[in-house]
C-alpha positions as CSV (number, residue, x, y, z in Angstrom):
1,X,59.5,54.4,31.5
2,X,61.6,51.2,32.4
3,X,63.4,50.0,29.4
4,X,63.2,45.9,29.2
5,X,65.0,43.7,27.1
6,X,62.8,40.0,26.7
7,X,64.9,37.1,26.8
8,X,63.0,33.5,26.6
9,X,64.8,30.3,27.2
10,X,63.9,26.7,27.1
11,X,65.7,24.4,29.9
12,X,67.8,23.5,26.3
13,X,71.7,23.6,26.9
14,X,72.4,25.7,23.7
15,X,70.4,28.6,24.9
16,X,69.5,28.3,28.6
17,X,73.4,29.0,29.6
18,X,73.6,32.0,27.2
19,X,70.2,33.6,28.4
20,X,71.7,34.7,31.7
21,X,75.4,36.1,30.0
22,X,72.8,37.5,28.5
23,X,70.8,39.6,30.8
24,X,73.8,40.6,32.3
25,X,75.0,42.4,29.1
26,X,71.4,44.1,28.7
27,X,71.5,45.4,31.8
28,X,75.4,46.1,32.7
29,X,76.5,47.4,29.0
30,X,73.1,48.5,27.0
31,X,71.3,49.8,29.8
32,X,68.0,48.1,29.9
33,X,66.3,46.2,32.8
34,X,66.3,42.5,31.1
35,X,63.2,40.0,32.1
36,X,63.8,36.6,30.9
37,X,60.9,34.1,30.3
38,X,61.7,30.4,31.4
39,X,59.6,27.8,29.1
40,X,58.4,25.6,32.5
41,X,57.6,25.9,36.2
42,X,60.2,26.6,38.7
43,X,60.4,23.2,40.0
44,X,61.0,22.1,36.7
45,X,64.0,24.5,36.5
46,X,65.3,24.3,40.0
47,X,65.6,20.2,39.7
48,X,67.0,19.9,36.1
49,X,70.7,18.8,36.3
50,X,72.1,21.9,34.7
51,X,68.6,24.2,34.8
52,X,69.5,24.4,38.2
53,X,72.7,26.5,37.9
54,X,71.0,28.8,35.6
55,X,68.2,29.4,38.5
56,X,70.8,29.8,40.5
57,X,72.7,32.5,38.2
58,X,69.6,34.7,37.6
59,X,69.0,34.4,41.7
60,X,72.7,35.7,42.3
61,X,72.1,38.3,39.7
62,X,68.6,39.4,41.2
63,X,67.4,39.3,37.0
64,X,63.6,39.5,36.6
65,X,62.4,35.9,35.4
66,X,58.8,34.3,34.8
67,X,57.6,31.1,34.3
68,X,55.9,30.3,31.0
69,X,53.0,27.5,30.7
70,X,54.0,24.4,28.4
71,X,51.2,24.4,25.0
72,X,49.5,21.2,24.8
73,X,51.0,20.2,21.2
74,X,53.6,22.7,20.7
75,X,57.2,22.7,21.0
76,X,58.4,24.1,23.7
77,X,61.4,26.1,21.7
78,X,58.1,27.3,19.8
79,X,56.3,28.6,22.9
80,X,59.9,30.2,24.0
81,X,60.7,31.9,20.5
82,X,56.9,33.3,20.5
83,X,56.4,34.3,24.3
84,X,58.6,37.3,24.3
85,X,56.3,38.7,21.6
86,X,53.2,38.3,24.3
87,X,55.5,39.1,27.3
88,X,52.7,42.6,27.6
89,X,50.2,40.1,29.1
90,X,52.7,40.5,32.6
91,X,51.9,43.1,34.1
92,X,54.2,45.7,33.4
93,X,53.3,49.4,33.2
94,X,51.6,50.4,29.9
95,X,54.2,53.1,29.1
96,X,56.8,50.6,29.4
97,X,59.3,50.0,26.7
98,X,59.9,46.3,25.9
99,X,62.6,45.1,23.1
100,X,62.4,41.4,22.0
101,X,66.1,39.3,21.6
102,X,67.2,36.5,21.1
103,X,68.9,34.2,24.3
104,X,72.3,34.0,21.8
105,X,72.8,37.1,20.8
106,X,74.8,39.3,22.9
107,X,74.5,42.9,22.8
108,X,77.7,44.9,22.6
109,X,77.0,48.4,20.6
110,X,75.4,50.8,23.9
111,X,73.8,53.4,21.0
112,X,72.5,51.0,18.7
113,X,69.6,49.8,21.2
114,X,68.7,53.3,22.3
115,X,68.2,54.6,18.8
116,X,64.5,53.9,18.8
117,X,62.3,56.5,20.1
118,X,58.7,55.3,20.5
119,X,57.2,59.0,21.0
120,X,58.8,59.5,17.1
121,X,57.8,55.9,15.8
122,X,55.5,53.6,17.9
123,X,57.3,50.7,16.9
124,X,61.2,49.4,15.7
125,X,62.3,47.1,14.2
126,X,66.2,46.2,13.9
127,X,67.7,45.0,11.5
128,X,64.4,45.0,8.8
129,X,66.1,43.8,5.9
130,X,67.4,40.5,7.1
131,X,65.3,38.7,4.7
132,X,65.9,39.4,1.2
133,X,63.1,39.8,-0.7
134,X,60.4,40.1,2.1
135,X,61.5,43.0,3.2
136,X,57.7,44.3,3.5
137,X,56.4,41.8,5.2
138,X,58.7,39.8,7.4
139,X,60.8,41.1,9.8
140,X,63.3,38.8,13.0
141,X,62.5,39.1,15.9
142,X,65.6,39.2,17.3
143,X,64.8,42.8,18.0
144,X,60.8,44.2,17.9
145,X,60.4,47.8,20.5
146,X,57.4,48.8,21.8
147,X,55.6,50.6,24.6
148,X,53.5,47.7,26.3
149,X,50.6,49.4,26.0
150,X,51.5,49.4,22.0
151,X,52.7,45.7,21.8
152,X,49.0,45.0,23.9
153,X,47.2,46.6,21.0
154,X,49.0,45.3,18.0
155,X,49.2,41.5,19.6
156,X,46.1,41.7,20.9
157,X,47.0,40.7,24.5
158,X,45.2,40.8,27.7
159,X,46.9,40.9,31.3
160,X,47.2,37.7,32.7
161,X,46.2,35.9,30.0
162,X,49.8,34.7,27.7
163,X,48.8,31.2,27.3
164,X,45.1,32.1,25.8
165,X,46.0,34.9,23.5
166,X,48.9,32.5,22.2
167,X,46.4,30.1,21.0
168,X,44.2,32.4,19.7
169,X,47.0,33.8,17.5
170,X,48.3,30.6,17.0
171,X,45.0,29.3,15.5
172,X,45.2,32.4,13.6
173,X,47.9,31.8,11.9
174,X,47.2,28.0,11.3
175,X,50.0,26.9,13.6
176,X,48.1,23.5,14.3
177,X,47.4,22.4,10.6
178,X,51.4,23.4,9.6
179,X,52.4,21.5,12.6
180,X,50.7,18.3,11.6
181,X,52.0,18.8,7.6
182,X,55.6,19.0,9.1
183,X,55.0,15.6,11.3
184,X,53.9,14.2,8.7
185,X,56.2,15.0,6.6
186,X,58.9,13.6,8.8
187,X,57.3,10.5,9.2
188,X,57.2,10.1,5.0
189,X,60.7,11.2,5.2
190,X,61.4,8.5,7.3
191,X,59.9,5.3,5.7
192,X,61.4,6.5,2.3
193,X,64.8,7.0,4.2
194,X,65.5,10.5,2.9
195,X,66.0,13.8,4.1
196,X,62.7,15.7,5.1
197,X,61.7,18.6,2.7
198,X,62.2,21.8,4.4
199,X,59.5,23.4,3.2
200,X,57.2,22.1,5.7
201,X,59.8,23.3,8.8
202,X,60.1,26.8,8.1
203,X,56.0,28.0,8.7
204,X,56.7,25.8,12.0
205,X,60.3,27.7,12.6
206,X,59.3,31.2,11.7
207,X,55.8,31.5,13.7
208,X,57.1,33.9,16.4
209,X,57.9,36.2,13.4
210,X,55.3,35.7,10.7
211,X,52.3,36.1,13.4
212,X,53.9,39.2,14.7
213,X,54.9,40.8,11.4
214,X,51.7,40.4,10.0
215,X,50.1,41.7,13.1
216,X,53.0,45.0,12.6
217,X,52.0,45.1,9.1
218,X,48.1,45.5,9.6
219,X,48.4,47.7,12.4
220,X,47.3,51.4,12.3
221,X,51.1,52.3,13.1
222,X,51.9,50.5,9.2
223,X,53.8,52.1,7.6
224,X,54.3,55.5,8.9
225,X,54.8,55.1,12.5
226,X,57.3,52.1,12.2
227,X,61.2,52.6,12.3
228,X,62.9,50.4,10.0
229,X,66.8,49.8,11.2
230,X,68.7,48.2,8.1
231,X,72.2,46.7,8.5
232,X,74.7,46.0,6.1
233,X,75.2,42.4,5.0
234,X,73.4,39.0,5.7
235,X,74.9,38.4,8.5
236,X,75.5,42.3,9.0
237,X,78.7,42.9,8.7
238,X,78.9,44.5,12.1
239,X,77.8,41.2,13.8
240,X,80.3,38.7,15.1
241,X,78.9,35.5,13.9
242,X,79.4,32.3,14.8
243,X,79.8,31.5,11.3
244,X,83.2,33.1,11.4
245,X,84.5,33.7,14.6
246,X,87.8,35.0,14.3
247,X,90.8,34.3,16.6
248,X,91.3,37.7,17.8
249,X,88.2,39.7,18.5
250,X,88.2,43.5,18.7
251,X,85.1,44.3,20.3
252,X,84.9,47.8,19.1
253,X,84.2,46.8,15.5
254,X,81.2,44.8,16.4
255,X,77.2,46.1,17.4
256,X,76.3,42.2,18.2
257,X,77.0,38.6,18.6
258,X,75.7,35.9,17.6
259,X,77.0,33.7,19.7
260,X,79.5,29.8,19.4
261,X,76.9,26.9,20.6
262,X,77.1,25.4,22.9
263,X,78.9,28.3,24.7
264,X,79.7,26.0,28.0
265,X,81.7,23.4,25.6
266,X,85.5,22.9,25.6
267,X,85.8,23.6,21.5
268,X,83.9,26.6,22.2
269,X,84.5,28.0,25.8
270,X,87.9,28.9,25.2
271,X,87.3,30.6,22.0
272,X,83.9,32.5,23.6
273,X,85.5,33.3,27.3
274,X,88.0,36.0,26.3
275,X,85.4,37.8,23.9
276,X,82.7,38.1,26.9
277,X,85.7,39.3,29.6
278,X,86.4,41.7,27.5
279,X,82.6,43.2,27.3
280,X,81.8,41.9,30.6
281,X,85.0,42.7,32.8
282,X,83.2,43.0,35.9
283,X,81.5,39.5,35.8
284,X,85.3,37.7,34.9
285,X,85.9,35.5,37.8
286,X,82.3,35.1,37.6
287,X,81.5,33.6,34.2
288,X,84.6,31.0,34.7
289,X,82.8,30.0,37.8
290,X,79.4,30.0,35.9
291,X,81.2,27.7,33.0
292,X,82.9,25.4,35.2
293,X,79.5,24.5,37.2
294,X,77.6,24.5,34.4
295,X,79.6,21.6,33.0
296,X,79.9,20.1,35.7
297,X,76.2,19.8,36.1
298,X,75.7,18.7,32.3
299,X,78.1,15.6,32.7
300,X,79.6,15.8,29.4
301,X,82.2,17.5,27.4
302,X,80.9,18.4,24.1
């Protein structure tokens, strides 16, 4: 059994520079093979002004990567935050382990990640009470674990075939019609000259996560067979948040990050840098280098 973390990016600044720092803490600090998912075709990535340096970084770093089709009439930065939930349909072994995270939020607690056994519990999911009040029945999806031949079953997915079993699911869940009532509500937003109700974002937002924990909840693994990992706090309490970054960080009182945005960005980079040398000494001269070309490439200073 390979252990696989699934990291999916969009080309998008705030999260394709992360994805690759990453990988490399999946694989260097937690242990697991990561395999990140790229929203695109390669010649989309390899001629993008900064896209390109992240090719380059997951070449030099020999991390797994696959292209992921464009959706006729859905966001991109939807089709990213829902592919690593269908990342089963590449062929990976069945008795694979694959563990779905976020491109921004870096791993730092080794043990934490390793605490799911899928012999004991077919599926995990980390940190299940992040949503007060639906505890039972939504979960993020910053971290699902399965075997792939259990994320095949409970998605539904066929080998080969991502881009079809999304839309199936998708039209399952209604993605289409709540689509068109959030467009539409921008537009009426927009000829009164007022803020857009929220509302009508959040079924859009939250697909990746309300398709796949209602597929978890209905499941023949529900409710016995499923590992609940609670934390403490919203954010945990555990997790250094970009909310409140603190000057000095002492990486041994923290399982995660969720990570400054834009990380490449001179507010931010000087603030992030020390934090990631200190949990990813090897890559030092490395990430500096990675930083520096990145902004380069982007032509701005944020």
């Amino acid at each position: 059994m390979i252990k696989r973390a699934i990291i999916a990016s969009t080309v998008d600044h705030d999260y394709s520079f992360l994805a690759v720092i990453a990988a490399l803490l999946w694989r260097d600090r937690i242990g697991f093979t990561p395999s990140m998912f790229l929203v695109g075709t390669e010649a989309e990535w390899v001629t993008h002004k900064y896209g390109r340096v992240v090719m380059g970084a997951i070449s030099q770093h020999s991390i797994h990567h696959v292209f992921v089709d464009h959706q006729e009439g859905v966001l991109d930065k939807t089709v990213a935050q829902c592919c690593r939930q269908y990342a089963a349909c590449h062929p990976f072994a069945a008795d694979d382990y694959l563990i779905s995270t976020d491109a921004d939020l870096l791993p730092i607690k080794k043990d934490f990640y390793h605490f799911h056994n899928p012999k004991a519990h077919a599926i995990g999911l980390w940190y299940a009470n992040a949503y007060i009040g639906e505890e039972e029945f939504h979960w993020p999806s910053c971290h699902y674990g399965m075997l792939v031949s259990t994320w095949r079953e409970v998605m539904g997915l066929e080998v080969g075939k991502m881009p079809e079993n999304m839309v199936l699911n998708f039209a399952e869940y209604g993605l289409p019609e709540k689509m068109a009532a959030w467009n539409a509500e921008i537009e009426r937003a927009h000829a009164a000259g007022a803020p857009a109700d929220a509302k009508h974002f959040w079924p859009v937002w939250f697909t990746d996560e309300l398709v796949a924990s209602a597929k978890i909840k209905t499941s023949q693994y529900y409710p016995d067979r499923v590992l609940k990992i609670n934390r403490d706090g919203h954010p945990p309490k555990d997790r250094l948040d970009r909310s409140a970054w603190p000057f000095y960080v002492d990486v041994n009182r923290y399982t995660d990050s969720h990570s400054l945005r834009p990380g490449w960005s001179s507010p931010n980079w000087p603030r992030l840098a020390p934090f990631l040398k200190k949990i990813l000494p090897a890559h030092e001269k490395w990430l500096d280098q990675y930083r520096a070309d990145f902004r380069d490439a982007i032509g701005v200073d944020a």
